[in-house]
C-alpha positions in Angstrom: -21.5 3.7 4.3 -19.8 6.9 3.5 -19.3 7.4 7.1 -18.5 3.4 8.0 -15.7 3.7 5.0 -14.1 7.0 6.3 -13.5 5.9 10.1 -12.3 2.6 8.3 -9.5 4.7 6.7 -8.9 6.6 9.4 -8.0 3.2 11.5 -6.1 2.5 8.2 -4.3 5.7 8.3 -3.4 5.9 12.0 -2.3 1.8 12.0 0.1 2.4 9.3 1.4 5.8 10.6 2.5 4.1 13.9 4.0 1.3 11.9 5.9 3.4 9.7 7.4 5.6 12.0 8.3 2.4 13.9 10.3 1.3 11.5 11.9 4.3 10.5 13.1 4.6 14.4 14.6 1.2 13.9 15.6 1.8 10.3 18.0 5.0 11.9 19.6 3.0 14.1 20.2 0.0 12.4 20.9 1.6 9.0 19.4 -1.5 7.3 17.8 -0.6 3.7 14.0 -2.9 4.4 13.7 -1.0 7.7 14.0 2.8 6.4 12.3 1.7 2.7 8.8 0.0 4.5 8.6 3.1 7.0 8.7 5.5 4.5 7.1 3.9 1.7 4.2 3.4 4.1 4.4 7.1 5.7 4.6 8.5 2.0 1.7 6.5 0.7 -0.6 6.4 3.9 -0.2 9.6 6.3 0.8 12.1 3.8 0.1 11.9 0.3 -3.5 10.4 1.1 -4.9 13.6 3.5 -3.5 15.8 0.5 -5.2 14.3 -2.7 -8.8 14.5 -0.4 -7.7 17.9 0.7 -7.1 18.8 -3.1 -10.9 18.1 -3.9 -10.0 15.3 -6.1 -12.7 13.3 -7.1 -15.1 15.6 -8.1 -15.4 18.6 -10.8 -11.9 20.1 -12.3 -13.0 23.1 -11.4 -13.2 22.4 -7.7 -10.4 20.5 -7.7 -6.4 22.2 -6.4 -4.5 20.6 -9.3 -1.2 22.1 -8.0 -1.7 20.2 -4.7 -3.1 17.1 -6.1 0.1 16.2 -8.4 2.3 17.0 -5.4 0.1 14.6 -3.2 0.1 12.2 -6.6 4.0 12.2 -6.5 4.9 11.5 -2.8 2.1 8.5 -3.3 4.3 7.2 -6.3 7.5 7.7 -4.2 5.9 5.6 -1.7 5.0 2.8 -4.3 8.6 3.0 -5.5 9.9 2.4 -2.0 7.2 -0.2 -1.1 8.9 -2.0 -4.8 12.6 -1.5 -3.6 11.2 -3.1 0.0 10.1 -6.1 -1.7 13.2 -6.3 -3.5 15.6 -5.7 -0.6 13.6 -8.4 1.5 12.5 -11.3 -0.9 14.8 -10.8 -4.2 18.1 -9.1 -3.6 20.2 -10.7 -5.6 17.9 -11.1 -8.6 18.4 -8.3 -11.8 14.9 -8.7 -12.8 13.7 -7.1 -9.7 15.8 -4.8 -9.4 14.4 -4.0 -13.3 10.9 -4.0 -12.4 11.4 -0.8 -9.7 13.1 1.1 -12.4 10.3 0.1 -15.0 7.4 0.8 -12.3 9.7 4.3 -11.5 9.9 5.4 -15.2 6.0 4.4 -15.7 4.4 6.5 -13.1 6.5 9.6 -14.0 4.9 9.7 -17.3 1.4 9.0 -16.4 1.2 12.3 -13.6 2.7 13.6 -16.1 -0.4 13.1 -18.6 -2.9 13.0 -15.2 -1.1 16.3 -14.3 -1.7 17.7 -17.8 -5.2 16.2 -18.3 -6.4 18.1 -15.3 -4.7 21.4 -16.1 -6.2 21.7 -19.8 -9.8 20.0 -18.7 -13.4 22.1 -18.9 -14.0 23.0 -15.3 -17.3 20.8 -15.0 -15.7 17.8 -16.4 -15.3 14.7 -13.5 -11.5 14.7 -12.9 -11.1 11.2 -12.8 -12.4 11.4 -17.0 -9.9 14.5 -16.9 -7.2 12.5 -16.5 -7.8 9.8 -18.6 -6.0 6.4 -18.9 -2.8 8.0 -17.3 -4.7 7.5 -14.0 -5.8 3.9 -14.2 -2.4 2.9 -15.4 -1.2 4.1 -11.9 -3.4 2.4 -10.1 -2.2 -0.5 -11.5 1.0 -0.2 -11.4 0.1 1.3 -7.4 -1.4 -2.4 -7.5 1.4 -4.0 -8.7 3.8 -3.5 -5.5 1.2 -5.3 -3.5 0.5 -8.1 -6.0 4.2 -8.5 -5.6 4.4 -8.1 -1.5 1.6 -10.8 -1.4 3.0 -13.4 -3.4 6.4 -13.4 -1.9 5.0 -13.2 1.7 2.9 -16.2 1.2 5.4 -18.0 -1.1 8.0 -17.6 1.7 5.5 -18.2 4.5 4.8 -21.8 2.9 8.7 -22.2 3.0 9.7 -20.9 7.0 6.3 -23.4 7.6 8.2 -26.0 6.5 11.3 -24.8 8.9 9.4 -24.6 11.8 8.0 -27.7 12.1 11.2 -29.1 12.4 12.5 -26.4 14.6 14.8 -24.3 12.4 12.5 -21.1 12.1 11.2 -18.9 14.5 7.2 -19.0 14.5 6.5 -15.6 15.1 8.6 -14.3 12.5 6.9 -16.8 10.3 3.7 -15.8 10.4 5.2 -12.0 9.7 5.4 -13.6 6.1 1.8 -14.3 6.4 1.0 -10.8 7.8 2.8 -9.4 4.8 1.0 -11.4 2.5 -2.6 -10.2 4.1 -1.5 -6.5 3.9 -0.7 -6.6 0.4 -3.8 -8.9 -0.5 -6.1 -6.4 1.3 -4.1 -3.1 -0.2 -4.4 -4.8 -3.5 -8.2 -4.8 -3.5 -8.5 -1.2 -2.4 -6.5 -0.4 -5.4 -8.4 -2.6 -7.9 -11.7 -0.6 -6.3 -9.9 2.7 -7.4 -9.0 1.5 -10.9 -12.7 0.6 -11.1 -13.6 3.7 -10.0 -11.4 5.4 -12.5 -13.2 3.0 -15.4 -16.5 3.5 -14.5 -16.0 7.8 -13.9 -16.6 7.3 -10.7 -15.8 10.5 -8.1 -13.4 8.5 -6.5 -13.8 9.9 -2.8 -17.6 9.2 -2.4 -18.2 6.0 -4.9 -19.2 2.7 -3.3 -17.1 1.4 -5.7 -14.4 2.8 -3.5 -16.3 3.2 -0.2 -17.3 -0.5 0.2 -14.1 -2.0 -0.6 -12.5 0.3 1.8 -14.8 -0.1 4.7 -14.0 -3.9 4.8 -10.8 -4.4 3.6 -8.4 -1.5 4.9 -9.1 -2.4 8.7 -7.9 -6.1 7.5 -4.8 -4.1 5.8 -4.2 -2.2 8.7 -4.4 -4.8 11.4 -2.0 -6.6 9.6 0.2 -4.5 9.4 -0.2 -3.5 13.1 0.2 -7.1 14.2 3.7 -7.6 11.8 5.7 -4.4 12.9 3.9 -3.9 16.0 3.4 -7.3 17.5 1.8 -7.2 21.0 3.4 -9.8 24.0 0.0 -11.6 23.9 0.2 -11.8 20.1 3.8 -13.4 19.7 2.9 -16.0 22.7 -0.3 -17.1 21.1 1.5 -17.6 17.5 4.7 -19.9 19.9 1.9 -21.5 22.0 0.1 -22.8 19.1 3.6 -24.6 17.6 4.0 -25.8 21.2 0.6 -27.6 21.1 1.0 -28.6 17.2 1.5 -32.4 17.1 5.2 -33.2 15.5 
């Protein structure tokens, strides 16, 4: 399962690396904010801050864990989440001061708890299971890691049940319809992975071998990355099969 659950994250990994730096190619030449904020979020979160916290040793005993590298991998992860927030903001709720509130609030939140994780770790016995070492300050950032996809998944199927509406009567474009959908998936799927973390983190689990972790990860991060693939990505075949299917629906 170990095994199953690794390749699954390395699909993960490499899906969202090639979406990411998609978008951050588009994002520099377009300049828009949703473009440069999803690449990097994603890039952050996904390609570099997640080979660096298993390359730390986290998981395991204090004492074999690099607790200078981990809090560096910890904070470009929460720089990701921030942008990920600020993506969902731009895209669904850019008008709208309570949004641009909860980034700020999610920001100011994660600071403090690698702050006490950081700490935790640092003054911890060396045989004591990091994920105990750092206490509630970890869980709380799973959560609040949790949180930007909660928010990603309700808006992307919120708005997906709108454009619907649209494109049965011709006035939205199909494909980037079901993108809403796509979006919704991704942060459905991405949700669950970090729910299986925060359980892990309850139960003093070693995060990077746990089924509590493994399991969730070997079934739902190739759902996360394929859609994700399919809504930056989107192969010919893909987009005709999504504007063949509204040409057949009955009106």
């Amino acid at each position: 399962m170990q095994i199953l659950a690794s390749l699954c994250l390395l699909f993960f990994v490499a899906s969202v690396t090639a979406s990411g730096a998609r978008l951050l190619w588009v994002g520099r030449r377009t300049r828009r904010a949703p473009e440069i904020l999803l690449g990097a979020g994603s890039l952050l979160v996904a390609t570099i801050s997640l080979p660096l916290s298993v390359a730390s040793g986290f998981g395991g005993d204090v004492g074999d864990v690099h607790v200078p590298l981990w809090v560096f991998s910890e904070a470009l992860t929460q720089i990701g989440i921030v942008c990920l927030y600020a993506f969902t903001q731009q895209v669904f709720r850019p008008h709208a001061a309570w949004a641009r509130a909860v980034i700020a609030i999610a920001a100011l939140l994660l600071a403090i708890c690698l702050a006490g994780a950081g700490r935790g770790l640092a003054t911890a016995a060396p045989d004591t299971i990091s994920v105990v070492a750092t206490g509630k300050w970890l869980l709380v950032c799973h959560f609040v890691y949790a949180g930007a996809f909660v928010w990603s998944a309700v808006e992307g199927f919120q708005h997906y049940r709108s454009a619907r509406r649209r494109v049965a009567l011709g006035l939205a474009d199909p494909v980037v319809t079901n993108r809403f959908l796509l979006f919704a998936i991704y942060g459905l799927a991405s949700t669950g992975i970090s729910f299986a973390n925060a359980a892990a983190v309850v139960l003093e689990r070693n995060i990077s071998t746990s089924l509590v972790v493994m399991l969730p990860a070997a079934v739902l991060a190739p759902i996360a990355a394929g859609a994700m693939f399919l809504a930056i990505l989107s192969p010919a075949w893909y987009a005709e099969r999504i504007r063949s299917q509204r040409r057949a629906a009955p009106i």
